[in-house]
C-alpha positions as CSV (number, residue, x, y, z in Angstrom):
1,X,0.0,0.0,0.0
2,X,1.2,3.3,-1.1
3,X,2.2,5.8,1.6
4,X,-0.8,9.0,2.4
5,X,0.9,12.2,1.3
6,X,-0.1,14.7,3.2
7,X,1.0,18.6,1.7
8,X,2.1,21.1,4.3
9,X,0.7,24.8,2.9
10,X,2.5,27.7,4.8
11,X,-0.1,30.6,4.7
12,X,2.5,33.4,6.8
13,X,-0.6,36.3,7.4
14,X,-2.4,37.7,10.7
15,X,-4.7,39.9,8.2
16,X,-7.9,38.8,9.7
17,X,-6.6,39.1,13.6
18,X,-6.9,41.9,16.0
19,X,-3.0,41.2,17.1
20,X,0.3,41.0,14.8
21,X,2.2,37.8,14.6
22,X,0.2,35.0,13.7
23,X,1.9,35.3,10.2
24,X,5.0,33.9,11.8
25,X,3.0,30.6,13.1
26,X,3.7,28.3,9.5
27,X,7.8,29.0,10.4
28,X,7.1,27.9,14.2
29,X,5.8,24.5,13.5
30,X,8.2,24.3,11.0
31,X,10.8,25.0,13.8
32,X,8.6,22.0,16.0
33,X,9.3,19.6,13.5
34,X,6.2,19.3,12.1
35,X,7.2,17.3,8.9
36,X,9.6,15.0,10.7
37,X,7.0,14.1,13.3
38,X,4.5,13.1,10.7
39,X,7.2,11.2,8.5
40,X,7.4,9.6,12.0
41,X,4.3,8.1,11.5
42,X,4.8,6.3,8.2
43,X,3.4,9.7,6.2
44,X,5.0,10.8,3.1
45,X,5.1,14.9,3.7
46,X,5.8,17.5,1.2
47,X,6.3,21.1,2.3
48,X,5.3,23.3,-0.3
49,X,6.3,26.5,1.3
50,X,4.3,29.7,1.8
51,X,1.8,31.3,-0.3
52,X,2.6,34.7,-1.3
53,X,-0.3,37.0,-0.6
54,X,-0.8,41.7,0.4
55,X,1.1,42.7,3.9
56,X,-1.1,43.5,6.1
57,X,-1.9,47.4,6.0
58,X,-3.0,47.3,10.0
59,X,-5.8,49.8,9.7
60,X,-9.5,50.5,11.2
61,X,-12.3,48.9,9.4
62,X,-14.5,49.8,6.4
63,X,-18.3,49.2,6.4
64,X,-17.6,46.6,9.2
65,X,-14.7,44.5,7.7
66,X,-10.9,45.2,8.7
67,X,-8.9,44.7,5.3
68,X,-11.5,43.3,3.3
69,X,-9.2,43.6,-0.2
70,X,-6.5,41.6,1.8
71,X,-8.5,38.9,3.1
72,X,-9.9,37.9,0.1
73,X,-6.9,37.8,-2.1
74,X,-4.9,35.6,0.5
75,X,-8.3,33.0,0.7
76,X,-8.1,32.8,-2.9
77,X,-4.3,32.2,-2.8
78,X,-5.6,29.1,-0.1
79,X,-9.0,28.1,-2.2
80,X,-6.4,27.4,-5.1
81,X,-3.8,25.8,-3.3
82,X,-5.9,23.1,-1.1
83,X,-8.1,22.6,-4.2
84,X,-4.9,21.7,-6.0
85,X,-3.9,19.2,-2.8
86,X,-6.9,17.7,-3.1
87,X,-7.4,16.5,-6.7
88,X,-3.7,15.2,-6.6
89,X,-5.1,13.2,-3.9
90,X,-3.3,14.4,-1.4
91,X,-4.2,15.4,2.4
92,X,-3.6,19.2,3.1
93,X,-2.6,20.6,6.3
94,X,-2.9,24.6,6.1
95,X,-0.4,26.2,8.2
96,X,-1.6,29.5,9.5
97,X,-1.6,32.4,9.7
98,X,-5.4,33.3,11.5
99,X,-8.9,31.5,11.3
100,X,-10.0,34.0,8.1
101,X,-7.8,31.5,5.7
102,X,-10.4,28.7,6.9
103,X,-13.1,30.3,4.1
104,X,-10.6,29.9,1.6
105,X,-9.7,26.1,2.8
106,X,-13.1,25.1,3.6
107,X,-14.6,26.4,0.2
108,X,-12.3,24.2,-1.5
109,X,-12.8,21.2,0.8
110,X,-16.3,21.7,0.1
111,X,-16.5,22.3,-3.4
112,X,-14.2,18.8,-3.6
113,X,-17.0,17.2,-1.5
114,X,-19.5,18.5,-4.3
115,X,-17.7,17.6,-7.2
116,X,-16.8,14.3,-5.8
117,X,-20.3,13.4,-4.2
118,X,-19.3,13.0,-0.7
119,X,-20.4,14.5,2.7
120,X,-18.4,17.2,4.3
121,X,-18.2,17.3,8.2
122,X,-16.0,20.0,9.7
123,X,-15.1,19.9,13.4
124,X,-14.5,23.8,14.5
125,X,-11.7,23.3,17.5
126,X,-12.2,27.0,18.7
127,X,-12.8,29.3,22.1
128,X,-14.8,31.2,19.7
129,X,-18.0,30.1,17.1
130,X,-16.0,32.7,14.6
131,X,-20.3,33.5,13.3
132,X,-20.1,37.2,13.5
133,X,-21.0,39.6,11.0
134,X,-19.9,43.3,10.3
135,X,-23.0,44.5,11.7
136,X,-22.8,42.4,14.6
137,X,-18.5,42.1,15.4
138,X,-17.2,45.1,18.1
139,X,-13.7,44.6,16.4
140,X,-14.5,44.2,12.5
141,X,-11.8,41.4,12.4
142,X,-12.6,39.0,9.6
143,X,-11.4,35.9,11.7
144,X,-14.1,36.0,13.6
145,X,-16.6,35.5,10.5
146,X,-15.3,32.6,8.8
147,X,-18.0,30.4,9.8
148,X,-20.7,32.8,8.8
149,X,-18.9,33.8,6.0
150,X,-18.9,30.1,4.7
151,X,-22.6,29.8,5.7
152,X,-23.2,32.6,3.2
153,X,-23.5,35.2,5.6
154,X,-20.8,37.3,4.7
155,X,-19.4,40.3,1.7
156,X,-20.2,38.4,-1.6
157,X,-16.3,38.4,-2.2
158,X,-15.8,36.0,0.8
159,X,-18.7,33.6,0.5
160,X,-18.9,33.0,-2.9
161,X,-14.5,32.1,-2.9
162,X,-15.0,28.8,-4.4
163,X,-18.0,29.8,-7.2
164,X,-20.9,28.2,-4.8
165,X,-22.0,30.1,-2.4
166,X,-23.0,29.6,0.2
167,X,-19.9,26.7,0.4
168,X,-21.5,24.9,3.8
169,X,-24.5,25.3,5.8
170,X,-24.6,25.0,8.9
171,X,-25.1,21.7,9.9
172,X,-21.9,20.4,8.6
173,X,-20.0,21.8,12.0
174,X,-19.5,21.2,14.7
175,X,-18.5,23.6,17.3
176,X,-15.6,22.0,20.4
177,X,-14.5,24.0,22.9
178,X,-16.7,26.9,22.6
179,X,-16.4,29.3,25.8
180,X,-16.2,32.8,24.3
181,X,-19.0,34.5,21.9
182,X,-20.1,37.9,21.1
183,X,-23.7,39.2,22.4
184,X,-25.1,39.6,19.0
185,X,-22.9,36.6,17.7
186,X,-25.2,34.7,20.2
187,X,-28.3,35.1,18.6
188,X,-26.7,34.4,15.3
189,X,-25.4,31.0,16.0
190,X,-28.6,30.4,18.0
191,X,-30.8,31.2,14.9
192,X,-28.6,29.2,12.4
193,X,-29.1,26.3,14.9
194,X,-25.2,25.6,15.0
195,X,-24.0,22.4,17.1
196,X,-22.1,23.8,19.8
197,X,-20.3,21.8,22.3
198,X,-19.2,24.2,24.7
199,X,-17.2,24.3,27.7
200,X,-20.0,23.4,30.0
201,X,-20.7,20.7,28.0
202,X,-17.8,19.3,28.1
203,X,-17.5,19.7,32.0
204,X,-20.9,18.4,32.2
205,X,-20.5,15.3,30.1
206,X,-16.6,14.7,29.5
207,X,-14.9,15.2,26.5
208,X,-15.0,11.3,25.4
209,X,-19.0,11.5,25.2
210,X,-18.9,15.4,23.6
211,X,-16.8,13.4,20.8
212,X,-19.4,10.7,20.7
213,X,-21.8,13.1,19.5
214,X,-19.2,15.8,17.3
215,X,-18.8,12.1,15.3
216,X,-21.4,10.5,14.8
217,X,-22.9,9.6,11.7
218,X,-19.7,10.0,9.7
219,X,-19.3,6.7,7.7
220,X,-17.4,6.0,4.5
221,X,-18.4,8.9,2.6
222,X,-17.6,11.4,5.0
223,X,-14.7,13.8,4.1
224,X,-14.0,14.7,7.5
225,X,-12.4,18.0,8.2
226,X,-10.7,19.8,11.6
227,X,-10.1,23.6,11.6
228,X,-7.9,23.7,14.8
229,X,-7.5,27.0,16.3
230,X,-5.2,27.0,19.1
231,X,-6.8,28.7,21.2
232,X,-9.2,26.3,22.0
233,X,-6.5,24.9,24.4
234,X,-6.3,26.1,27.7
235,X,-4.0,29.3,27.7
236,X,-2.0,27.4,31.3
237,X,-0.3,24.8,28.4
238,X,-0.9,27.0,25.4
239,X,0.0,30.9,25.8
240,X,1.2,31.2,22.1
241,X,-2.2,32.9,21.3
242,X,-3.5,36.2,20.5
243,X,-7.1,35.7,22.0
244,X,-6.4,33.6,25.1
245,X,-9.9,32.6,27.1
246,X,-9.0,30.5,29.9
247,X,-11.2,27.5,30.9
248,X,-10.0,25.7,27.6
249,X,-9.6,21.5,27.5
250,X,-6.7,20.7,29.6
251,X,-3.6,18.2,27.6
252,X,-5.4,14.9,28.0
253,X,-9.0,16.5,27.1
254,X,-7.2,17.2,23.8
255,X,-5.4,14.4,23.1
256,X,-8.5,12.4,23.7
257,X,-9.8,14.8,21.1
258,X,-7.6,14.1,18.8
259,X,-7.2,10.1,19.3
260,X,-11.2,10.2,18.9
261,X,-11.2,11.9,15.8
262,X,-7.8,9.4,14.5
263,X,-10.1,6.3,15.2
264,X,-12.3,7.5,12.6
265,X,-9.6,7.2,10.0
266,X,-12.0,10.3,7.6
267,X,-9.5,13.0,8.2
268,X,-9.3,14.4,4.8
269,X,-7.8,17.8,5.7
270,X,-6.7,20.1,8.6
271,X,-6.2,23.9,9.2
272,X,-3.9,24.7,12.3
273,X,-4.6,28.1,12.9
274,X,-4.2,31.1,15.3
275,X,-0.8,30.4,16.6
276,X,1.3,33.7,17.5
277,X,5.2,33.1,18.2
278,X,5.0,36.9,19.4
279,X,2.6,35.8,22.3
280,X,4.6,32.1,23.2
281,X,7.4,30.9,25.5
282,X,10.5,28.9,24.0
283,X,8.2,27.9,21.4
284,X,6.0,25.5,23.3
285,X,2.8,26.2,22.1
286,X,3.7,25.3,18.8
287,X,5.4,21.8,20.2
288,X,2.3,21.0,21.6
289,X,-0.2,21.8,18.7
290,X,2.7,19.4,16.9
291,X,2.4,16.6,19.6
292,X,-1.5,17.1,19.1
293,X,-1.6,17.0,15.2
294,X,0.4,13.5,15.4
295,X,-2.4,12.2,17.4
296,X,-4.7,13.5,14.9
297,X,-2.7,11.0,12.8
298,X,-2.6,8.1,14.7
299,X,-0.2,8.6,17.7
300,X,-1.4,7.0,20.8
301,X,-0.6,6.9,24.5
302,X,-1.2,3.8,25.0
303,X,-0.4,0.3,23.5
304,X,-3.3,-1.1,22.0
């Protein structure tokens, strides 16, 4: 049996965040070891660099969207790319950069799903249901709209990336981790009827169960995708974040997310977003999104 190749996609921009320096996260799990780790576990990996893509300008917002222009040309620079991965058959991992790429990677996930007759399901690892809108965001940062940009609730630009829009609806996600939403975000997600697994939630019912339900009804003809934002961790084990909300899953909370999702064996693709260099200590945020992605892949604790 042939070896999975699985593409590495370095997407170096913070032009949807409300901090600098997520555009150096692609180079920190580069410096992790990302592509040995996953060679580790019998993966053939090709690095294909960095997109190229428009600095970020860094200025207030027009008619509700911070750098519109800028967003939309670097999600089209990631629509092209991870369409690209897909059709060669490979498995892409976009390394971001913040959680605005996701409408470029999702819309081309999706659109493969379409043109390939399969079900998308996309697990949203995030402290925040990224649903809000420019009438509804305080901050007018596009990476907190990707969801609702990829519901079709969004600047035509954004949701229509990938020639369909909307891309998804909402009852392809599934929200983990969720402990931090806007007032007027609220009644968004609420009205679209989102599946959110929040915090409580996951106190309540343990993160083993919470999984149970995030997975179920994927079978064969699932194209599975997880949009990992690391700030869903706890900010005690993962500073290396520009929107830290503590009361996150702990280590083993997320590896058992992980290993959960690994049993399935329908990750397709992944997005590891959000992490800021500028914000970490000796790099350990990115060692430990690392150490989580290879249990995405298969790594366990335990013999089995």
């Amino acid at each position: 049996m042939s070896k999975q190749t699985v593409s590495l996609i370095g997407v170096p921009t913070d032009i949807g965040a409300g901090h600098r320096g997520a555009a150096m996260g692609p180079e920190a799990l580069r410096v992790a070891n990302l592509a040995a780790r996953l060679e580790r576990r019998g993966l053939q990996v090709v690095d294909r660099g960095n997109l190229q893509g428009p600095l970020n300008p860094w200025l207030p917002p027009e008619q509700g969207y911070r750098h519109l222009k800028e967003v939309v040309a670097w999600n089209t620079a990631v629509y092209t790319a991870v369409r690209q991965e897909l059709q060669a058959g490979c498995l892409p991992i976009m390394l971001g950069g913040d959680h605005c790429l996701a409408i470029g990677s999702i819309s081309a996930v999706a659109r493969h799903c379409h043109d390939q007759g399969r079900k998308l399901r996309v697990l949203w690892l995030d402290a925040h249901t990224d649903f809000n809108t420019a009438q509804a965001t305080p901050s007018g940062n596009i990476h907190g709209m990707p969801v609702a940009c990829l519901c079709g609730n969004g600047p035509d630009e954004l949701t229509g990336i990938g020639g369909h829009a909307p891309a998804t609806t909402p009852d392809v996600f599934r929200y983990i981790g969720i402990r931090s939403v806007d007032e007027g975000e609220k009644r968004l997600v609420r009205g679209a009827n989102m599946q959110v697994h929040d915090m409580r939630h996951i106190d309540e019912v343990g993160m083993k169960r919470v999984m149970e339900e995030a997975l179920a009804g994927i079978d064969d003809n699932t194209h599975l995708h997880v949009s990992f934002d690391v700030d869903f961790l706890d900010p005690s084990i993962a500073p290396g974040v520009g929107t830290t909300v503590r009361g996150g899953p702990n280590y083993r909370e997320a590896q058992l997310c992980m290993e959960m999702i690994a049993d399935t064996g329908r990750m397709a693709s992944l997005d590891i977003v959000e992490l800021n260099p500028a914000f970490d200590k000796r790099n350990q945020t990115a060692k430990l999104a690392v150490d989580l992605v290879e249990s995405l892949f298969g790594k366990s604790t335990l013999i089995r």
